[in-house]
VOGU-3710 file (C-alpha; in Angstrom, 3 decimals, decimal comma):
1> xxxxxxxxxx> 126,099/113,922/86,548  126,375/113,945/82,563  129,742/112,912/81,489  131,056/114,733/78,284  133,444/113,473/76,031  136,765/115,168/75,321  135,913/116,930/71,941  132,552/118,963/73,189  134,519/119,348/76,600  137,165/121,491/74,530
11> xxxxxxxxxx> 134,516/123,020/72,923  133,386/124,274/76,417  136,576/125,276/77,172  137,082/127,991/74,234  134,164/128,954/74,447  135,293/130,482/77,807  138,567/131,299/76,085  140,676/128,955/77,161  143,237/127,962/74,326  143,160/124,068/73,224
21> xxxxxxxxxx> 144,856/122,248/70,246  143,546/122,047/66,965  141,260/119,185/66,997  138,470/117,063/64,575  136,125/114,116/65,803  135,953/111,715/63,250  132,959/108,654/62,950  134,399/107,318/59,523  137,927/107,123/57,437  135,730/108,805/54,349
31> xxxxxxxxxx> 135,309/111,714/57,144  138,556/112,044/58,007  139,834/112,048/54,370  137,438/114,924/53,817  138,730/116,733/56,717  142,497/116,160/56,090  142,033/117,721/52,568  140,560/121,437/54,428  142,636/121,819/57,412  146,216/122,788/57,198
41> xxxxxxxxxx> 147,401/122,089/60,484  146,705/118,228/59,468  148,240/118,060/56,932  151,470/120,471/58,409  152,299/119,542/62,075  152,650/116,091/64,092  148,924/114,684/65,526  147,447/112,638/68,642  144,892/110,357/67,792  143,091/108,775/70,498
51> xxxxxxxxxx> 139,685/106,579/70,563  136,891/109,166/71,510  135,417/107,120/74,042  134,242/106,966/78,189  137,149/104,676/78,614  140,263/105,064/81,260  143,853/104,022/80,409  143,364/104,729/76,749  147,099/104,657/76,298  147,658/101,380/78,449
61> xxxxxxxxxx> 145,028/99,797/75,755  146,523/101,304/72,746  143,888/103,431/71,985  146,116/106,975/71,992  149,006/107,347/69,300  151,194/110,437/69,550  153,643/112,230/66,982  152,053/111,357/63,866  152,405/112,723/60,472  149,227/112,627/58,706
71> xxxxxxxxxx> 149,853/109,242/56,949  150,348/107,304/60,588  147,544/109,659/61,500  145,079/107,665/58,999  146,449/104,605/59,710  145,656/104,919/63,276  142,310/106,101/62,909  141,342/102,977/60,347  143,039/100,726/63,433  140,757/102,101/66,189
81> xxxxxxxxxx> 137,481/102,845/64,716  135,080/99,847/64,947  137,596/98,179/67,781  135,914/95,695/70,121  136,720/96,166/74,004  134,509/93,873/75,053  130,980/95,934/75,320  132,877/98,578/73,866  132,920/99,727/70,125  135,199/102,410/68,975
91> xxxxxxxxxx> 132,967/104,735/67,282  134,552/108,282/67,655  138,554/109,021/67,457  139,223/112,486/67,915  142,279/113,581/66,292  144,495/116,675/67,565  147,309/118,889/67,141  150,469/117,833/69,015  152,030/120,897/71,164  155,428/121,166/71,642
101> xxxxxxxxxx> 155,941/121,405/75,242  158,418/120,598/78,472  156,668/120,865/81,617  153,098/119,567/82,244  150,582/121,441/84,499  147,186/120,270/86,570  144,159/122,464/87,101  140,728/121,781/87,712  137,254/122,979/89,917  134,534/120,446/90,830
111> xxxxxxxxxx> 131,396/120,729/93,350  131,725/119,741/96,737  128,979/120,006/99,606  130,412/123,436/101,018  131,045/124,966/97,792  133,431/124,543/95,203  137,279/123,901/95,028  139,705/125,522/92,846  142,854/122,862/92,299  146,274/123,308/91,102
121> xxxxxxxxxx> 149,601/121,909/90,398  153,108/122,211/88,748  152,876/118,325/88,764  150,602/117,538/85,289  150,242/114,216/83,588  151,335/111,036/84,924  152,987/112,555/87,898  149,703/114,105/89,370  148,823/111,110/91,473  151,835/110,158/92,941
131> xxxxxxxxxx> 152,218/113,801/94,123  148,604/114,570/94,953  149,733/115,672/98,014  151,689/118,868/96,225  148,136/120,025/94,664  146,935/123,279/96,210  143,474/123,946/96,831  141,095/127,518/97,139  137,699/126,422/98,921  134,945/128,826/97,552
141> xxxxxxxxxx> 131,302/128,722/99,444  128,613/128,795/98,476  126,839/131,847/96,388  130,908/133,276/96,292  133,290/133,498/93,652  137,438/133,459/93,597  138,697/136,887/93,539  142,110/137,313/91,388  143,723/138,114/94,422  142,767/134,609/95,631
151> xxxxxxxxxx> 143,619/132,674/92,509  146,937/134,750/92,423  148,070/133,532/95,212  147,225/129,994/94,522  148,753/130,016/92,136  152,289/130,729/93,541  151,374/128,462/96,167  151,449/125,782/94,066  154,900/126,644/92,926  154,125/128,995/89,764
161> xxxxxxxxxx> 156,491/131,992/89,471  157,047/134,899/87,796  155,091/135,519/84,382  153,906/131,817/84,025  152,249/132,288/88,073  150,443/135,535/86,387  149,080/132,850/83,188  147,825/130,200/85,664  146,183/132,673/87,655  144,026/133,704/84,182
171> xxxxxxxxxx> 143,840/130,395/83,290  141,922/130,045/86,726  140,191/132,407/86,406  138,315/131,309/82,739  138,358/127,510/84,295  135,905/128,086/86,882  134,012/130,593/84,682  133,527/128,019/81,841  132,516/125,568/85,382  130,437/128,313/86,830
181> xxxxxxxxxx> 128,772/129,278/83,414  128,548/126,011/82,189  126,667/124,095/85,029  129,190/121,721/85,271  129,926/119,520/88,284  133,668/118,816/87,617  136,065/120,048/85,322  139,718/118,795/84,901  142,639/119,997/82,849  145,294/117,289/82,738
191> xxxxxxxxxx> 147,328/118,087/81,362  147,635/122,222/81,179  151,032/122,963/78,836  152,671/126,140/77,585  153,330/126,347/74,180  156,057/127,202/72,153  155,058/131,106/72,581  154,516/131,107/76,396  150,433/130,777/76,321  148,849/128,020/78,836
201> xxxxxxxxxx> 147,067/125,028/76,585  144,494/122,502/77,715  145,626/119,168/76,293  142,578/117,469/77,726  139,769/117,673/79,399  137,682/115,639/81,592  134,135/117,524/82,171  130,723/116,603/83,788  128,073/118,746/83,893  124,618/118,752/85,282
211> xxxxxxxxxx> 122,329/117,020/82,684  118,946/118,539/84,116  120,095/121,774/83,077  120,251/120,561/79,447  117,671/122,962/79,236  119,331/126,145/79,772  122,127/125,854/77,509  120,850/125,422/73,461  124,351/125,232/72,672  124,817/121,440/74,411
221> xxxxxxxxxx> 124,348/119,754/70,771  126,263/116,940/72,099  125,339/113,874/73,434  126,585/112,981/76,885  128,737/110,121/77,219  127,139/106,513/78,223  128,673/105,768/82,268  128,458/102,162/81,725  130,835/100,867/79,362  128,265/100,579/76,215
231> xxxxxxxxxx> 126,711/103,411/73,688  123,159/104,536/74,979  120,179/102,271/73,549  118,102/104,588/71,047  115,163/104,270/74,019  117,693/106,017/76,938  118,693/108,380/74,508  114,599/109,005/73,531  114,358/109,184/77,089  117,259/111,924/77,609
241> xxxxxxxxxx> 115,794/114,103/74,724  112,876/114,571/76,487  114,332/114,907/80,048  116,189/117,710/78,270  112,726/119,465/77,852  110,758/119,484/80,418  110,178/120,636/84,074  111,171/117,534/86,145  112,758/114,487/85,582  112,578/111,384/83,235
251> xxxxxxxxxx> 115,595/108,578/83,138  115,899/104,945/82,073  118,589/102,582/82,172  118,215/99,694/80,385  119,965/96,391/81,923  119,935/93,432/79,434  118,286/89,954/81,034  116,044/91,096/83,143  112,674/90,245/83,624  111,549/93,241/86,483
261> xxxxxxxxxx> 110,907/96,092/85,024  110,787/99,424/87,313  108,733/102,645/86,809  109,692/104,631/90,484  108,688/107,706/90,678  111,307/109,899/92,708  115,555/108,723/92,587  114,802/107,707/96,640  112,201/104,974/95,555  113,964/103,990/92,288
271> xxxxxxxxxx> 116,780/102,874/94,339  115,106/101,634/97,233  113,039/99,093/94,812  115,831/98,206/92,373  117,931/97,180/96,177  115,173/95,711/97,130  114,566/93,490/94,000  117,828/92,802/94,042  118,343/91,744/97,803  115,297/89,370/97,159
281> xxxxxxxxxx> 117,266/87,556/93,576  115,515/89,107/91,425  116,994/90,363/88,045  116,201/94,441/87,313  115,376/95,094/83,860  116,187/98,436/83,798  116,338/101,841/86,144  114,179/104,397/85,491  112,299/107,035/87,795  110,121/110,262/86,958
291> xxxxxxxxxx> 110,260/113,305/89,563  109,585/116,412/90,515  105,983/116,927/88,939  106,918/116,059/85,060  104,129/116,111/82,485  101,795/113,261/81,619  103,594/112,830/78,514  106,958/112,566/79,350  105,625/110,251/81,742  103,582/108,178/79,273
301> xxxxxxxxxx> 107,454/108,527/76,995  109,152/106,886/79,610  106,059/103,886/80,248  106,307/103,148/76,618  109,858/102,358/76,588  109,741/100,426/79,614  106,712/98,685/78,290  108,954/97,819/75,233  111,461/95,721/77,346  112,224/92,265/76,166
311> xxxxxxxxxx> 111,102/89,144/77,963  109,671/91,399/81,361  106,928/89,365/83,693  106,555/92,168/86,313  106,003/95,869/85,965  106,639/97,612/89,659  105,150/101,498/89,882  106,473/102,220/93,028  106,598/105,660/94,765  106,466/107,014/98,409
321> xxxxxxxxxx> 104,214/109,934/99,217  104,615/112,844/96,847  105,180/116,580/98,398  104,218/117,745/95,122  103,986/115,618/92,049  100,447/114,652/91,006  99,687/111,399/91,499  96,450/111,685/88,824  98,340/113,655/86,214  101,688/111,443/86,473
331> xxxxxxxxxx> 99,396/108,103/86,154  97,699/109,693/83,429  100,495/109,388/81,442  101,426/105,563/82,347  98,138/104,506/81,850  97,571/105,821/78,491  101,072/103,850/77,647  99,751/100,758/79,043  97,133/100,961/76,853  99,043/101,122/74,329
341> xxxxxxxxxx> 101,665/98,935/74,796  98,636/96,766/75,176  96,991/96,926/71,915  100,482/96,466/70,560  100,339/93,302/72,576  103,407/94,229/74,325  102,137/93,607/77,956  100,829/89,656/77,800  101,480/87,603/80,686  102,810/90,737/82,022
351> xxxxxxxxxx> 101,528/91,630/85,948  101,610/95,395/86,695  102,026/96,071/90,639  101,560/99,846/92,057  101,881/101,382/95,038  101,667/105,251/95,272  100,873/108,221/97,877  100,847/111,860/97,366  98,448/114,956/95,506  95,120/113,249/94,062
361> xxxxxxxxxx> 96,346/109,823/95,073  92,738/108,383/95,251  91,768/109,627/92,038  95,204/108,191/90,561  94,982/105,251/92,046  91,318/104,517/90,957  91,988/105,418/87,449  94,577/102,461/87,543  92,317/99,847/89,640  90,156/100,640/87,058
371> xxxxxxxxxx> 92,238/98,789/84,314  91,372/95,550/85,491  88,270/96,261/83,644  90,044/96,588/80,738  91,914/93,159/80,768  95,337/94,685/82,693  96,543/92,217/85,434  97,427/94,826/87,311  97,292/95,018/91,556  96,979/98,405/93,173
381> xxxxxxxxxx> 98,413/99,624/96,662  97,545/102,588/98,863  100,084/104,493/101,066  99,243/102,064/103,834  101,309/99,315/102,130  104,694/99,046/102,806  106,584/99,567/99,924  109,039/96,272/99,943  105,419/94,480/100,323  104,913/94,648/96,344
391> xxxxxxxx> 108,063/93,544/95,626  107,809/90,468/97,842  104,477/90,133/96,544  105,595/90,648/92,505  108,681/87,843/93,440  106,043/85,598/95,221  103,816/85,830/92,016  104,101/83,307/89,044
//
């Protein structure tokens, strides 16, 4: 899952035509300044200014502000941008028109095994979780879609009457299109608030969609939100761009301290290694894994930036037996980043262990037992060897 921050998730949402505040994302005071000077409703109605980060209990840390004329407005934003939260830096604040409103609504659709389900409640904000029991649910299966029939009468379940149960019900209805539409995994509305003219208004939105499909949607200009309490390094985000264009999969994590770096191919192996490094005391470097049959050189992309990791000893290829990726092709593209990483002397004192089954394994394999020639101190497994054996064997080694 790709976490999205709040301003591109609006974005998603009218695109779909859902209705959302006013609302700027701002990286600078100069920006905002700028801004404040070309959009009326700053400079006209009250404003919410919150820190435009992955973070929960914004408002607990002082990072939201509500009811602001633009003056407070600016002073806010010059209070939370560059803000230390311990691996955190407040880089974004996203700044938004305050809605006039009395009651507070819940909605939202997110992927489950069976299907998807369609949530709702009359009990928005701070009240949804100690009345989660109130929120109705619509399971949809798989391949099917909620009629307006359906979503009607969820709707009034939920407690929704009269013309507001008729809004919800549309509001529904362009929720799970945007989710449908859009890829996305999860999407929540907390909270959903009518305006001062009777039309339903996201105040919020928490969204994750499905990164690998990056590729089908040009209009995903944004970057995805980091998962781990830090920006992305410029290597994961390297990484991303190109995992964005091609058929298959490329990732890294990068893990600060480490001296194990990994290079699984498949998200089975990447975790089975990293546990079992782990489980032995050793200290991961990074994650990383390539799958489903990418090209050589998104492959060789990947082995440069893990070949760039500070301080590493140990470089583990690991991989179980491939249904379909190409062992030769796929090593193709780490060897010509070994070499060079190499002649960038990048890899001294660094050993490189393998082990690796699948399509043109032998000729893979032999391509990289073939780098000892070259100087590499690099040992090479067959599918024979277990695959925790090279990791005992890369911990065992000095």
């Amino acid at each position: 899952m790709a976490k999205v921050l709040e301003g591109p998730g609006m974005g998603l949402l009218r695109k779909w035509g859902i209705s959302t505040p006013n609302y700027v994302v701002v990286t600078s005071n100069e920006e905002f300044e700028q801004l404040s000077k070309v959009n009326d409703w700053l400079q006209k109605n009250k404003l919410v200014v919150k820190a435009h980060e992955a973070l929960g209990s914004r408002f607990k840390l002082g990072l939201v502000k509500v009811g602001l004329d633009l003056a407070a407005a600016k002073s806010a934003v010059k209070e939370m941008l560059g803000k230390q939260l311990e691996s955190v830096t407040i880089r974004e604040v996203i700044v938004s028109e305050a809605i006039d409103h009395k009651e507070e609504y819940y909605a939202s659709v997110k992927s489950t095994r069976e299907g998807v389900d369609v949530m709702v409640t009359t009990y928005g904000g701070v009240e949804v979780e100690d009345n989660w029991e109130k929120v109705q649910k619509l399971a949809i299966e798989i391949g099917e879609s909620p009629t307006d029939a359906q979503l009607a009468k969820l709707s009034k379940e939920a407690g929704f009457s009269g013309d507001t149960a008729t809004k919800m019900a549309e509001f529904l209805k362009k929720l799970y299109t945007c989710f449908d539409n859009e890829d996305a995994q999860y999407v929540e509305i907390n909270p959903v608030v009518q305006n001062s003219g009777g039309e339903l208004v996201a105040l919020d939105a928490v969204t994750l969609l499905d990164g690998d499909a990056k590729f089908r949607h040009k209009d995903w200009t944004f970057p995805f939100a980091a998962e781990f309490g830090r920006a992305y390094t410029t290597n994961e985000e390297e990484v991303m761009a190109v995992d964005a264009k091609v058929k298959g999969s490329v990732k890294l994590i990068e893990i600060p301290g480490g001296n194990i770096a990994m290079l699984p191919a498949g998200g089975g192996a990447s975790v089975y290694y990293s546990d079992a490094v782990v489980a032995r005391g050793g200290k991961l470097a990074n994650y990383a894994e390539y799958s489903g049959d990418p090209p050589d050189w998104a492959v060789e992309v990947l082995t440069e930036k893990v070949c760039s990791l500070p301080d590493i000893k140990h470089i583990i290829v690991g991989g179980a037996i491939a249904n379909f990726t190409d062992v030769k092709k796929t090593f193709g593209g780490i060897i010509n980043a070994f070499r060079k990483a190499k002649g960038e002397g990048k890899l001294k004192g660094v050993k490189i262990w393998v082990r690796r089954g699948g399509p043109n394994e032998l000729q893979g394999l032999a391509a990289m037992r073939a780098l000892q020639d070259e100087g590499f101190d690099i040992h090479v497994f067959d599918r024979t060897t277990p695959l925790t054996d090279i990791v005992d064997m890369a911990m065992a080694a000095k």
